[in-house]
C-alpha positions as CSV (number, residue, x, y, z in Angstrom):
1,X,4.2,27.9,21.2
2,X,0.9,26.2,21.5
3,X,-1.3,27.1,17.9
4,X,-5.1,27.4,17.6
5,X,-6.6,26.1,14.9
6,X,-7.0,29.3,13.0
7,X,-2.9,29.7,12.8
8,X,-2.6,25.9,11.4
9,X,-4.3,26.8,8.5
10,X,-6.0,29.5,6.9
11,X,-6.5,30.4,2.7
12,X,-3.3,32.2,2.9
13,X,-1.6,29.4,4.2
14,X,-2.7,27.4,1.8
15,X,-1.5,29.7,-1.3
16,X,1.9,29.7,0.1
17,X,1.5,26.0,0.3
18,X,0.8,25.8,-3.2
19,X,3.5,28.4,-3.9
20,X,6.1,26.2,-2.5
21,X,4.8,23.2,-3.9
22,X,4.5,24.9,-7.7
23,X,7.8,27.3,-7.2
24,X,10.4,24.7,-5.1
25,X,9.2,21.6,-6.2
26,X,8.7,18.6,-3.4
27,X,11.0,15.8,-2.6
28,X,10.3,12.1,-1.8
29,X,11.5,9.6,0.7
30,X,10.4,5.8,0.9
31,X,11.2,3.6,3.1
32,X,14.7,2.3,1.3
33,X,15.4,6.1,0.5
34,X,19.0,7.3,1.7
35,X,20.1,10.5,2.2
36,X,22.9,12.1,0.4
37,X,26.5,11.9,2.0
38,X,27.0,15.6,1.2
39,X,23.5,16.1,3.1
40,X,23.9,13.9,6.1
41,X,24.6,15.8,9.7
42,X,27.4,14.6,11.5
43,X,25.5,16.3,15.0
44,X,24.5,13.3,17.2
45,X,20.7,14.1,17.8
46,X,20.8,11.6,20.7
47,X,17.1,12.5,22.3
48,X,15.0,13.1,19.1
49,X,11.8,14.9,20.4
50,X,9.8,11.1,19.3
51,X,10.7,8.1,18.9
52,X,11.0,7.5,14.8
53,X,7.6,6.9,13.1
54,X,6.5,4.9,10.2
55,X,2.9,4.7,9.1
56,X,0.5,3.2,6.6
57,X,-0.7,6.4,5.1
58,X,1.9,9.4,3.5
59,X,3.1,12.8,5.5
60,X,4.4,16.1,4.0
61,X,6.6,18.8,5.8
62,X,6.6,22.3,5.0
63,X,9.2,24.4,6.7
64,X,7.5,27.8,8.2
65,X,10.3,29.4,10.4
66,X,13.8,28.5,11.3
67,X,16.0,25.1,10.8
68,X,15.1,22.1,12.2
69,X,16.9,18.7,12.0
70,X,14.7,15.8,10.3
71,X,16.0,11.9,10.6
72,X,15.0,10.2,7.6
73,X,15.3,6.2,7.7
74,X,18.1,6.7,10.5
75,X,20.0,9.7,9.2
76,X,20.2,13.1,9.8
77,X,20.0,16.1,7.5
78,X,19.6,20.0,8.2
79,X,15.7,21.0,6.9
80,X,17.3,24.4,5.4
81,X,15.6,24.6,1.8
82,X,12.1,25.3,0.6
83,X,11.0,22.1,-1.0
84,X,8.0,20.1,0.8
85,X,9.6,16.9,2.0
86,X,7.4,13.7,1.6
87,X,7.6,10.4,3.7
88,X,6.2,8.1,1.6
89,X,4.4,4.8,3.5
90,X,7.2,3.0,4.8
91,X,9.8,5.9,6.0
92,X,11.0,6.4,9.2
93,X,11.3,9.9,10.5
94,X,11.4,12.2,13.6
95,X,12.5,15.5,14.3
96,X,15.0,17.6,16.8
97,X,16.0,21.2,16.5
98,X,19.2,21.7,14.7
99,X,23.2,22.2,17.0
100,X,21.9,26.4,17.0
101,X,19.2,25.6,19.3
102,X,17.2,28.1,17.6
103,X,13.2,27.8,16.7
104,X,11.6,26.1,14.4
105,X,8.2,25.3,13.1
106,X,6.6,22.6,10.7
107,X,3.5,22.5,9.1
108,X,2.6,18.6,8.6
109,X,0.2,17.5,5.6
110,X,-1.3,14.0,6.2
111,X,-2.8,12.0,3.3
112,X,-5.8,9.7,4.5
113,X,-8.4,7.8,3.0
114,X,-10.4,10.7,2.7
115,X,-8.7,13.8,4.2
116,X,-5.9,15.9,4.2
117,X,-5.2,16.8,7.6
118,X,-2.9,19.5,9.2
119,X,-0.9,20.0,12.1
120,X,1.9,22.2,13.4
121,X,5.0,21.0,15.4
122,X,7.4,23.9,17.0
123,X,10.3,23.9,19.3
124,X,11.6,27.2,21.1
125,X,14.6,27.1,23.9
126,X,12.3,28.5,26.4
127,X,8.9,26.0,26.0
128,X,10.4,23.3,24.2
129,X,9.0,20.8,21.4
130,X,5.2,21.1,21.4
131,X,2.2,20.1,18.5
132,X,-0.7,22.1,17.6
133,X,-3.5,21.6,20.5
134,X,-6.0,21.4,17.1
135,X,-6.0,20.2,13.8
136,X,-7.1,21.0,11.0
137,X,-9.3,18.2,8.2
138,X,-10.0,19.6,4.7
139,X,-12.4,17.3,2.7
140,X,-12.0,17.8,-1.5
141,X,-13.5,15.6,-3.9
142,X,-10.3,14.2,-4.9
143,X,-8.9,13.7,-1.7
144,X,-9.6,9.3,-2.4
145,X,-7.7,9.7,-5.4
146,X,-5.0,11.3,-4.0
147,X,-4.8,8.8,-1.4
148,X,-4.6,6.3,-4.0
149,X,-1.8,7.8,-5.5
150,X,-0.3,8.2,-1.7
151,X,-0.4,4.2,-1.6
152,X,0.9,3.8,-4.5
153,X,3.8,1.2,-4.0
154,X,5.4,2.5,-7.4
155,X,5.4,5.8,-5.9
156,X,8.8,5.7,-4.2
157,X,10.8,4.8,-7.4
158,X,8.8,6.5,-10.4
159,X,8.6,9.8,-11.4
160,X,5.9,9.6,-13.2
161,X,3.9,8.7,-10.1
162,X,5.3,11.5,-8.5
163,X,4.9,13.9,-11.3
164,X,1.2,12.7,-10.7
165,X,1.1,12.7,-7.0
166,X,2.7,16.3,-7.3
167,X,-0.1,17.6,-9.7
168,X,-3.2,16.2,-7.2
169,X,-1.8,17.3,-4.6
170,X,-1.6,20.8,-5.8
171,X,-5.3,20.4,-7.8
172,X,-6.5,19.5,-4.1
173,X,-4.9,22.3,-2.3
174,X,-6.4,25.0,-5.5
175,X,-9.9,23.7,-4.8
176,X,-9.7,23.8,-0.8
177,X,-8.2,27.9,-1.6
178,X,-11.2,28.0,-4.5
179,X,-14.0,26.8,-1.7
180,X,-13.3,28.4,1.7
181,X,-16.5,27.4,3.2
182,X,-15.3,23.8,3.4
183,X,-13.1,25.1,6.5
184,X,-14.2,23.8,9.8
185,X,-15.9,26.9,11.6
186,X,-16.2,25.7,15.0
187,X,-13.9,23.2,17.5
188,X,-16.9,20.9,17.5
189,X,-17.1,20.2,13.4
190,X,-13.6,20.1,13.8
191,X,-14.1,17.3,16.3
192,X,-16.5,15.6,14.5
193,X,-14.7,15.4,11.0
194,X,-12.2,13.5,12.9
195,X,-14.7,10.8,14.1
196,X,-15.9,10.8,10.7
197,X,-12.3,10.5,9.4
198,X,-11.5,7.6,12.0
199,X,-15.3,5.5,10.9
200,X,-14.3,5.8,7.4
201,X,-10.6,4.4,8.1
202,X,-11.9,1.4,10.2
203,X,-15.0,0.7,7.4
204,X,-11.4,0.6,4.6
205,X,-9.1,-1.3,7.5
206,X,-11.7,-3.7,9.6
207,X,-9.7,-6.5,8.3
208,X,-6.0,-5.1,8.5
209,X,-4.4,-4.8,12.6
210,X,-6.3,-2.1,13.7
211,X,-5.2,-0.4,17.2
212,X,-5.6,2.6,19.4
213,X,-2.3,3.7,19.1
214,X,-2.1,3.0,14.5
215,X,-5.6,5.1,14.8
216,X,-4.0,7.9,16.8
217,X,-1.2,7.9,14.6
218,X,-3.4,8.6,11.6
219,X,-4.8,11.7,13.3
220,X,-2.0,12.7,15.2
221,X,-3.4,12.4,18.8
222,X,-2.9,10.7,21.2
223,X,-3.7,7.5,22.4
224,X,-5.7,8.5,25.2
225,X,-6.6,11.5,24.0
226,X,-8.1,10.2,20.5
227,X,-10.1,7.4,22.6
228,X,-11.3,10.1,24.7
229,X,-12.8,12.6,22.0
230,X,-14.6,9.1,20.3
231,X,-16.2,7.7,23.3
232,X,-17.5,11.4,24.2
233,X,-18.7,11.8,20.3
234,X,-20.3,8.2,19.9
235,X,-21.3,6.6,22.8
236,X,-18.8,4.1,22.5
237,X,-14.8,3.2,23.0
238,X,-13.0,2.9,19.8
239,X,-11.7,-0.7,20.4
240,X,-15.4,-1.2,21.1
241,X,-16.8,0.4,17.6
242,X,-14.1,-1.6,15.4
243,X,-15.3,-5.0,17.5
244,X,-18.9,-3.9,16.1
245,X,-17.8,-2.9,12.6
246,X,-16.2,-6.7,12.4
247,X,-19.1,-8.3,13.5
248,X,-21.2,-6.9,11.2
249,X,-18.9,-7.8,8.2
250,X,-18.8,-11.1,9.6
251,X,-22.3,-11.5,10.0
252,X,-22.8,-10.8,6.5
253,X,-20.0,-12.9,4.8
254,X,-21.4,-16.0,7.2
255,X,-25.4,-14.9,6.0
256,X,-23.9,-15.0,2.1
257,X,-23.1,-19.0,2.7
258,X,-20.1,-18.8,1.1
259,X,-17.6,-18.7,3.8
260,X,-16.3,-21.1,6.7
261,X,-16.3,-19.5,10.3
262,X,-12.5,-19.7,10.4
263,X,-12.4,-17.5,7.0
264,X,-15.2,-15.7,8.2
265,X,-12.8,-14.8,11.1
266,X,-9.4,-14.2,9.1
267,X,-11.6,-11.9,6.6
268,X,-12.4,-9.5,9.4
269,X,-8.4,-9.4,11.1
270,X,-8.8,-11.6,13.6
271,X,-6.8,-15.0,13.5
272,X,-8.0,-16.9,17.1
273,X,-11.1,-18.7,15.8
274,X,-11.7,-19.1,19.8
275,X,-11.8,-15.5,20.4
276,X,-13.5,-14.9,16.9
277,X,-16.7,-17.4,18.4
278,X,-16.5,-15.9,21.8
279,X,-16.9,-11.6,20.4
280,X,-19.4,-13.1,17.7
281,X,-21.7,-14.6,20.3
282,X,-21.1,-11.7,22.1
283,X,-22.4,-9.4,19.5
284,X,-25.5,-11.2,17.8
285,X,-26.5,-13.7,21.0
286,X,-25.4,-17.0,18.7
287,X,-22.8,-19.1,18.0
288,X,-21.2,-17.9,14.4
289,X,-21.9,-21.8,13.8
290,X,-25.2,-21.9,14.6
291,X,-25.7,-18.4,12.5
292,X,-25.2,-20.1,9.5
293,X,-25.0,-24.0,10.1
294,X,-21.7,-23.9,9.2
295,X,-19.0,-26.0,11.1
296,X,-16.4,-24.2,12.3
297,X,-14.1,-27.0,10.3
């Protein structure tokens, strides 16, 4: 059940993408979304293939074959329709094959800061729940704007946000189908746009709690996995490149004047002033005090 990355996504996928998006419309959960008595399974889905997720940045579901069941913010409902489910920032979800025990397969649309990213998860009696071994990161133009609109916190609750949501995602998808050459051709640009992907999240995030396991969630590796393909790409261990990005916006709020070392510190995410000092000295070979003649104070 394993997919290469030529089945995850292709131009044809993407016009029956857009079909489904134009044709059956999408739906949208948030994180205080409930789902409909009427629509709620009464099957106990006990071992859910993951535990539930919630993340930062939006995910879509399309349904390709078969019936899965999808917990939304701890309820279950039968994916049996055509619409694109979206979990807005905030919603809890996971997935389990329906009480048939028959196939299924999903094609997952992540939103990022700037990519939309695809993936394929699958169950089938015989092999069990798997993910696509590759994924797939388109880059449009207006992929930052429809991340903004993502974010949105008035998303969950106004149509009009979704109306708009709705008409960038498809103006996204219609370029991508409209400029084919944008695909990744090889494993290794694949690879790469991922890096790429992850250095532009931590540039946005340096301040926010970055980890190994939030980054993997963005791309939809794992852990060790995700560390793994960015060490072999850069050089250098993720926790290691976000320690550098910090420092350098440290370096250059403390060089401004304008700042105290212990806002320096809480401007870059971290909140031990101790520790701050210590991975500042570290990095540029003096005291964050002694960098600026300010007093830590």
């Amino acid at each position: 059940m394993y997919m290469e990355k030529t089945h995850i996504m292709n131009i044809a996928g993407l016009n029956n993408l857009l079909l489904m998006l134009s044709q059956r419309g999408i739906v949208f959960y948030g994180k205080s979304s409930v789902i409909p008595p009427e629509a709620v399974s009464r099957q106990p889905y006990r071992q859910p293939f993951y535990a539930s997720q919630q993340h930062t940045h939006m995910e879509l579901i399309s349904r390709m074959e078969g019936e899965p069941a999808i917990c939304i913010n701890g309820s279950w409902t039968i994916y049996s329709d055509d619409k694109v489910k979206v979990f807005a920032p905030g919603a809890y979800h996971t997935e389990h094959f329906s009480s048939s025990d028959k196939p299924y397969k999903l094609l997952w649309c992540t939103i990022t800061t700037h990519t939309i990213l695809f993936h394929i998860t699958a169950y089938a009696p015989l092999r069990g729940y798997s993910t696509s071994t590759k994924r797939l990161a388109l880059n449009p133009p207006m992929a930052r704007k429809l991340w903004e609109s993502a974010v949105n916190p008035e998303l969950e609750t106004s149509a009009t946000e979704q109306a708009g949501f709705h008409y960038l995602l498809m103006e996204a998808l219609y370029f991508c189908v409209k400029n084919a050459e944008i695909f990744p051709s090889e494993t290794m640009e694949f690879h790469q746009q991922v890096i790429e992907q992850l250095k532009r999240h931590i540039e946005d995030y340096y301040w926010d709690d970055i980890t190994l396991d939030s980054l993997a969630g963005v791309v939809h590796y794992s852990p060790g996995h995700l560390n793994s393909l960015f060490k072999k790409n850069t050089g250098v261990p993720l926790h290691r490149y976000i320690n550098e990005v910090r420092m350098k916006k440290a370096g250059e709020l403390l060089a401004a004047g304008s700042v105290l070392v212990r806002q320096a510190a809480e401007a870059v995410g971290i909140h031990d002033p101790l520790y701050f000092s210590k991975k500042f000295h570290k990095h540029f070979g003096v005291s964050p005090q002694n960098f600026t003649g300010f007093k830590n104070n």
